[in-house]
C-alpha positions as CSV (number, residue, x, y, z in Angstrom):
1,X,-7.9,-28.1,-5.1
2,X,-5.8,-30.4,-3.8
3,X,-4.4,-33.5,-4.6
4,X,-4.5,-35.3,-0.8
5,X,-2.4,-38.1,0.7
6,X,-2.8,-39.8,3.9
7,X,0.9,-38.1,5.0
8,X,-0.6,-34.5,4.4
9,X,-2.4,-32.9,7.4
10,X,-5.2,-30.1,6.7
11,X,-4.3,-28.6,3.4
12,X,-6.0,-26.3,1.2
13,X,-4.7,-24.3,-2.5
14,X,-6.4,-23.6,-5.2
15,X,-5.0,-24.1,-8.8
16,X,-5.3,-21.3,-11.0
17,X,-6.5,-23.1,-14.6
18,X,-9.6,-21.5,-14.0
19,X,-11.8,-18.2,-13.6
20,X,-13.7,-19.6,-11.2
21,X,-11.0,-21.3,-9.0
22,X,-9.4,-17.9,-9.1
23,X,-12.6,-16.0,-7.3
24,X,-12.3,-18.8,-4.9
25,X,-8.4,-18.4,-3.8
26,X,-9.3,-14.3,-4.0
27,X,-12.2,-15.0,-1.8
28,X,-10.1,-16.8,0.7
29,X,-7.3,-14.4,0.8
30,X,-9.7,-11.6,1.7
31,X,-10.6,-14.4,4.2
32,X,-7.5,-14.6,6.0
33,X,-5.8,-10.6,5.2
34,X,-9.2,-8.6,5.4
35,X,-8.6,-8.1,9.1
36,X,-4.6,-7.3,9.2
37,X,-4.6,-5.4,5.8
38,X,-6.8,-3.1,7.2
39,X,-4.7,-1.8,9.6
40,X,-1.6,-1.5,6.8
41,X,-3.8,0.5,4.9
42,X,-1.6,3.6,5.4
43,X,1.8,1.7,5.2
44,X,0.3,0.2,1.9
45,X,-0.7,3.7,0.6
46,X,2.7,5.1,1.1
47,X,4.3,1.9,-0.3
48,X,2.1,2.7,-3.5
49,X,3.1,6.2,-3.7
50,X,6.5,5.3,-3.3
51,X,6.6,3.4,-6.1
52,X,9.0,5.4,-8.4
53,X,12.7,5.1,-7.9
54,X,15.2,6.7,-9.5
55,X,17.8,4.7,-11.1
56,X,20.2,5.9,-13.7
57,X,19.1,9.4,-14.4
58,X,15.3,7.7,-15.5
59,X,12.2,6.4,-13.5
60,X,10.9,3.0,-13.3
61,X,7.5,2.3,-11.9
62,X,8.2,-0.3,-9.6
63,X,5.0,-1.3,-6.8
64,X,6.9,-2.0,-3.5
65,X,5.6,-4.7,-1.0
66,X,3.4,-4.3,1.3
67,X,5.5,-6.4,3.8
68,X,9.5,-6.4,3.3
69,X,9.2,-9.8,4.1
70,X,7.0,-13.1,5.0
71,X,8.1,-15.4,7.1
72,X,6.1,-19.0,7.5
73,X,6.2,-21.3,10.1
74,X,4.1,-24.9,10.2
75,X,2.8,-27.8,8.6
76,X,2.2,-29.5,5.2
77,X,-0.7,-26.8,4.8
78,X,2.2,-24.4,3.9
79,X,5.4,-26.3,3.5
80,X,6.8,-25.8,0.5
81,X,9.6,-28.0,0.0
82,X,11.5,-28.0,3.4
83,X,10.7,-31.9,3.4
84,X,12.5,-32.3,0.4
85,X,15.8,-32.5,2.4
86,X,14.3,-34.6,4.9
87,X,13.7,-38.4,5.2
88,X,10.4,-38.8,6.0
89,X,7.2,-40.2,4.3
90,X,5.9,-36.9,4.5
91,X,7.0,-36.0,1.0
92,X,5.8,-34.2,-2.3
93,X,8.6,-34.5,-4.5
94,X,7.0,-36.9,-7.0
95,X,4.3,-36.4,-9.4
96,X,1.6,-36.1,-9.5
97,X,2.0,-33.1,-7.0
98,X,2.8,-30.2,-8.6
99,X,1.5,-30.7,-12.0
100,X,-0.6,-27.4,-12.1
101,X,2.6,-25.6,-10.3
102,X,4.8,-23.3,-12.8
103,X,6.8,-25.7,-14.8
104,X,4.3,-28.6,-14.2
105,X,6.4,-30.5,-11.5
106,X,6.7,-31.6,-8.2
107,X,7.8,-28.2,-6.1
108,X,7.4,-30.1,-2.7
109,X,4.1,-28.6,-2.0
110,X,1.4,-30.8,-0.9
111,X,-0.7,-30.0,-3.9
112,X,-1.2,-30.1,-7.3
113,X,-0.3,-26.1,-7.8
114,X,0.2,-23.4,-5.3
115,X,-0.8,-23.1,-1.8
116,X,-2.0,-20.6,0.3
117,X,1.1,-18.5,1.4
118,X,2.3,-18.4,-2.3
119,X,-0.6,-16.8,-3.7
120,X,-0.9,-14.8,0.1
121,X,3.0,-13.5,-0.9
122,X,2.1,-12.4,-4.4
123,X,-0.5,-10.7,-3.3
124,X,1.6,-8.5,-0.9
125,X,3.9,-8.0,-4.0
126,X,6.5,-10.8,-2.7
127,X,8.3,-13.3,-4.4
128,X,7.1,-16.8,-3.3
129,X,8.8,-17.3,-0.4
130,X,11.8,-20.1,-0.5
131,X,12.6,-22.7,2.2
132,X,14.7,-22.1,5.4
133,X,16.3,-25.9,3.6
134,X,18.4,-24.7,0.9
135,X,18.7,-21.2,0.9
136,X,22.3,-20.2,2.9
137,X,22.8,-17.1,1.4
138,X,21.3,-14.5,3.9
139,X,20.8,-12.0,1.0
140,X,17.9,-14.4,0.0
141,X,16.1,-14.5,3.4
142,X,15.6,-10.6,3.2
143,X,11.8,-11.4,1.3
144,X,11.2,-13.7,3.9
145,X,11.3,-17.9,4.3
146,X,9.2,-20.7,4.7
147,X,10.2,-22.9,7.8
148,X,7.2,-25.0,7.4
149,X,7.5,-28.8,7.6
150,X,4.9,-31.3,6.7
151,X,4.6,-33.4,9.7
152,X,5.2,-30.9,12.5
153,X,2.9,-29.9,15.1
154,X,3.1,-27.6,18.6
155,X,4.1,-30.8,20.3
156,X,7.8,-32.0,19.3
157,X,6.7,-35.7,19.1
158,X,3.3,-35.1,16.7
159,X,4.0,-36.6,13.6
160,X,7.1,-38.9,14.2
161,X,5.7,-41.9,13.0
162,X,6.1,-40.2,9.9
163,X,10.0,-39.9,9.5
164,X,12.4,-36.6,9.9
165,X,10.2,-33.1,10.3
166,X,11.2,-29.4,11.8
167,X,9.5,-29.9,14.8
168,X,7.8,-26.4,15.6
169,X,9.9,-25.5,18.2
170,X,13.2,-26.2,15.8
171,X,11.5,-23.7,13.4
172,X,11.9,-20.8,15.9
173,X,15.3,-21.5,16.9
174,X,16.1,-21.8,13.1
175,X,14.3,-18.3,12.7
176,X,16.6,-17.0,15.6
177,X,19.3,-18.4,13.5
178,X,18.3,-16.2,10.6
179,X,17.6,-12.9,12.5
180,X,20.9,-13.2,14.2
181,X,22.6,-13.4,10.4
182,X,21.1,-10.8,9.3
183,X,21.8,-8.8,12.2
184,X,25.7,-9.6,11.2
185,X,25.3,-8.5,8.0
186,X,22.9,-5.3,8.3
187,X,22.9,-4.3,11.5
188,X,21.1,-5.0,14.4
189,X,18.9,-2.0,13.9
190,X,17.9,-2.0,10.2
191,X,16.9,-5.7,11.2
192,X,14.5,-5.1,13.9
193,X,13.1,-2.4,12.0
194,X,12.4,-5.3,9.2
195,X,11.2,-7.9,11.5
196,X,9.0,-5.4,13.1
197,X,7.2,-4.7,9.0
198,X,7.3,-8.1,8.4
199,X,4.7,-10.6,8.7
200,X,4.7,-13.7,10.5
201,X,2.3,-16.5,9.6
202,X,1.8,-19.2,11.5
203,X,-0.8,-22.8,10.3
204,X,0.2,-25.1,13.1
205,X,-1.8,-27.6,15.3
206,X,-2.9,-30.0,12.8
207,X,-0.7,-33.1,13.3
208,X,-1.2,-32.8,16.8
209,X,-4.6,-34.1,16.0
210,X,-4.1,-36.3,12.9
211,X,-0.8,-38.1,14.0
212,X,-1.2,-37.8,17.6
213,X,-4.6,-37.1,19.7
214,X,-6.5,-39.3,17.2
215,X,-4.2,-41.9,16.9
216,X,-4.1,-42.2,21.2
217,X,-0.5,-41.8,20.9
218,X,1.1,-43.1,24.4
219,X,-2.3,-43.3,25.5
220,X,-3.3,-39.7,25.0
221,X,-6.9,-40.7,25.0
222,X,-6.7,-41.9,28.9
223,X,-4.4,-39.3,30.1
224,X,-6.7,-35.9,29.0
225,X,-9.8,-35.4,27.1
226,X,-10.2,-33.4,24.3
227,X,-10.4,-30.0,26.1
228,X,-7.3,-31.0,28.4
229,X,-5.4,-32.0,25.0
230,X,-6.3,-28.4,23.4
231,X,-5.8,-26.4,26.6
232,X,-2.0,-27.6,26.8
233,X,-1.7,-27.3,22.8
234,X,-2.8,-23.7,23.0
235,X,-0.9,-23.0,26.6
236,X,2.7,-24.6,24.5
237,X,1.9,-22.4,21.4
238,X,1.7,-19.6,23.7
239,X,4.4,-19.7,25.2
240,X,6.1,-19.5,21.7
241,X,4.5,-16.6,20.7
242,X,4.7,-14.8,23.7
243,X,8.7,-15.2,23.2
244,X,8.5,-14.3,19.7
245,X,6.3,-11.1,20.1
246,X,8.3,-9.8,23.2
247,X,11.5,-10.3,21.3
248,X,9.9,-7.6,18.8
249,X,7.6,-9.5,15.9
250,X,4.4,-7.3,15.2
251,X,2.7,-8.5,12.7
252,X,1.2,-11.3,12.8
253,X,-1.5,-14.4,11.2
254,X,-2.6,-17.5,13.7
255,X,-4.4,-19.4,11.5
256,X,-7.0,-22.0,13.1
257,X,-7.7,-25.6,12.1
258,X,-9.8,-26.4,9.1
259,X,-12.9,-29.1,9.1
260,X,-10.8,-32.0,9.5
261,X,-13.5,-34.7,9.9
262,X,-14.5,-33.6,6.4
263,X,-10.9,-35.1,4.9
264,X,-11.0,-38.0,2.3
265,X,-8.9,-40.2,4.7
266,X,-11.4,-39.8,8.0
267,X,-14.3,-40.1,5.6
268,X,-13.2,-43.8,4.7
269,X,-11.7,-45.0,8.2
270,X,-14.8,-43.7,9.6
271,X,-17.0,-45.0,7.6
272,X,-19.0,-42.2,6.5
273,X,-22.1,-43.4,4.5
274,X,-22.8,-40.8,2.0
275,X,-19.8,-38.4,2.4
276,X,-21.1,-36.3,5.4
277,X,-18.5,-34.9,7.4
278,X,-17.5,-37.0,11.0
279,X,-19.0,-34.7,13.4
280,X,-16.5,-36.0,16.4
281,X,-13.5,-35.1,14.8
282,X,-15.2,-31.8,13.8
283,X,-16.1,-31.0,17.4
284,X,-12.5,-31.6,18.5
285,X,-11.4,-29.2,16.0
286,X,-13.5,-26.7,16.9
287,X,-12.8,-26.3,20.4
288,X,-9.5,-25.9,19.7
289,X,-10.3,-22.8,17.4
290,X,-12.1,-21.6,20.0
291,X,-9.2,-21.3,22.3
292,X,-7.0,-20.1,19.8
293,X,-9.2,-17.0,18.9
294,X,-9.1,-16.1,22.9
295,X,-5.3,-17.0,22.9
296,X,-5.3,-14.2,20.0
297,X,-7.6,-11.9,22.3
298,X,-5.2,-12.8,25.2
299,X,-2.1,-11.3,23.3
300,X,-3.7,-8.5,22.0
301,X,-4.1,-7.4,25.3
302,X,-0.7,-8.2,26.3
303,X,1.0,-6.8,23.5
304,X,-0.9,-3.6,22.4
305,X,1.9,-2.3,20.1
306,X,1.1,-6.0,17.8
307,X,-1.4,-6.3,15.4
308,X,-2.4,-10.2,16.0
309,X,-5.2,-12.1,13.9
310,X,-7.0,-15.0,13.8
311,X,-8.0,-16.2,10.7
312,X,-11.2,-18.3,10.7
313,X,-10.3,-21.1,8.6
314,X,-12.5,-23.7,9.7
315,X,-15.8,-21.7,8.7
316,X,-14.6,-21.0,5.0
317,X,-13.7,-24.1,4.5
318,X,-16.8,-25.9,5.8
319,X,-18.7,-23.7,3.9
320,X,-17.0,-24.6,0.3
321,X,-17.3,-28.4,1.7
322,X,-21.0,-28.3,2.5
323,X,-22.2,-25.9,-0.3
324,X,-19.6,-27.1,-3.6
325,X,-21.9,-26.0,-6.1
326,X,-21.9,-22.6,-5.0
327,X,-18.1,-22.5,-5.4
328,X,-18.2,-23.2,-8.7
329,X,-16.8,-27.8,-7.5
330,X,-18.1,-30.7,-8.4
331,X,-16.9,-32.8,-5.4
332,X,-15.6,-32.0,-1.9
333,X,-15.4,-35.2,-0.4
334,X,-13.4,-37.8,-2.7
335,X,-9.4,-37.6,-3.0
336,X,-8.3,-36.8,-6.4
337,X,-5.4,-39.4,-5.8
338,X,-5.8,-42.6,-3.8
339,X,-7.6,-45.7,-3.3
340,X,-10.8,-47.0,-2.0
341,X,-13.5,-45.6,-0.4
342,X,-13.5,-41.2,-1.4
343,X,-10.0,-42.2,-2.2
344,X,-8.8,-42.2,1.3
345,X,-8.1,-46.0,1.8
346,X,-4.6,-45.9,0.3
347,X,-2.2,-42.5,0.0
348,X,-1.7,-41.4,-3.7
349,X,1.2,-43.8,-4.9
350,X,1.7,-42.7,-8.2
351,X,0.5,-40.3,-11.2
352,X,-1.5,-43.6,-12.5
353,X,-4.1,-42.8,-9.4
354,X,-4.4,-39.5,-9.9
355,X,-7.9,-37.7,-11.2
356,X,-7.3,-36.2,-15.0
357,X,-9.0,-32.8,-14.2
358,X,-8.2,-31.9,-10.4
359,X,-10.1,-28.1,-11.3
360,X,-13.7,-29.3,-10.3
361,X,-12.7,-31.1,-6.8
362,X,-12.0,-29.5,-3.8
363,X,-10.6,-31.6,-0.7
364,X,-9.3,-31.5,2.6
């Protein structure tokens, strides 16, 4: 669950103070890995096996990764604290985020405990992976790092009226920034071999829609309909990823966009009646997806040697929206911090707003 502000784009994480919110965040992980795990099964079978090293004369049992390292680039679906240096609305720095996080307090996540990618990098036996902000010592981006900021999207401008974000396109050139240092201090070909293990996740696309295409930024609306809007998002992100794959990333997550007319915030400016989800913004949503899983297609093709996903977000999601009982959730539709209508009238101000047991609501 989520505690959601108007200044978070599509987020979903699951808080672990329950047995059943756990089957839930397991159930999405198979979700998004199922696919790309697959193919790792005989690295991961040899990284088991491996799992004795000899140190001091004795053995210790220690499980190695399944991944050497994880490397995140996006929005506030997976930011995990990059915002924190930034100044920008777009911030989770104050309660009541984090209160369900280790150490019940903020941890610049846009939730009330972990998010995706953490419990995605524990599962690969990684250490959660730290922000790009903050960490200079190149010794600590060897697991991996979070470039994520809330904010971003594919286009540079998407999400300005929000303050200071990495823009996508700053992300790469600060992930160049870290292969070349660890190229300096390793070697150029003990890191390729690493970025060629490692995987690269990528939950972008959001913001374009939420603080740009919706909000007929510089006219937006006029200039290209929804198709033409996708069609050049998906034609800009490809262009990235065609760089990054031909300059020798392999394996890697493109993660779609999740049921965003279902959000607490759309569901109040749009009136919804009884909660139901607004079908326009849904539609929208949608036919992007549907380009990015042929964009994935598309590079598969191109770049045989890469094993490329797309991971369905949008259909999970939907499904734990429209079916909560099931899931073990009591409410999908109402913010467990804000005002007004579902609770997405007025962003979550302060810990005063916020719901006292955030385990039985799920929101977007």
């Amino acid at each position: 669950m989520n505690i959601t502000s108007k200044h978070s784009s599509f987020l979903f994480a699951f808080t672990n103070a329950s047995q059943g919110k756990r089957s839930v965040y397991r159930w999405m992980i198979r979700l998004e890995l199922v696919l790309l795990l697959a193919t790792f099964i005989m690295t991961m079978t040899e990284a088991r096996q491996a799992g004795h090293l000899a140190t001091h004369g004795g053995l210790i049992d220690t499980v190695k990764p399944l991944v050497p390292a994880f490397y995140i680039f996006g929005d506030s679906t997976v930011d995990c604290g990059n915002n924190d240096y930034l100044i920008t609305l777009a911030r989770a720095d104050m309660p009541p985020y984090g209160r369900d996080f280790d150490g019940h307090k903020p941890s610049g996540r846009f939730c009330n405990g972990k998010i995706s990618v953490d419990y995605l990098a524990l599962y690969m036996d990684l250490p959660m992976v730290r922000t790009v902000l903050g960490t200079p010592n190149v010794t600590n981006m060897t697991k991996g790092l979070n470039y994520a900021s809330a904010g971003a999207g594919i286009l540079p401008e998407s999400g300005s009226d929000l303050g200071q974000h990495i823009s996508f396109s700053e992300q790469l050139g600060m992930f160049s920034n870290t292969e070349a240092k660890m190229s300096l201090s390793f070697g150029q070909s003990t890191t390729k071999q690493a970025i060629e293990a490692s995987l690269f996740y990528f939950s972008i696309g959001n913001n374009d829609f939420i603080h740009y295409y919706l909000r007929n930024v510089s006219g937006i609306m006029e200039k290209q309909n929804s198709v033409e809007f996708s069609s050049m998002l998906l034609e800009n992100l490809s262009n990235h990823l065609k760089f990054l794959i031909g300059g020798g990333i392999r394996k890697v997550v493109l993660v779609g966009i999740g049921p965003l007319g279902c959000a607490p915030n759309f569901l109040s400016a749009y009136n919804s009646s009884s909660g139901e989800c607004i079908s326009e913004i849904n539609s929208l949503v949608q036919e992007y997806n549907v380009g990015l899983a042929l964009l994935t297609t598309e590079l598969r093709s191109e770049f045989p040697a890469s094993e490329i996903i797309y991971c369905d977000i949008y259909s999970g999601v939907y499904d734990i929206v429209t079916h909560p009982k099931a899931y073990g959730f009591d409410n999908t539709n109402t913010a467990c911090c804000g005002a007004g209508k579902y609770g997405g009238w007025v962003t979550c101000l302060m810990p005063e707003m916020a719901c006292t047991d955030a385990t039985n609501l799920f929101t977007i």
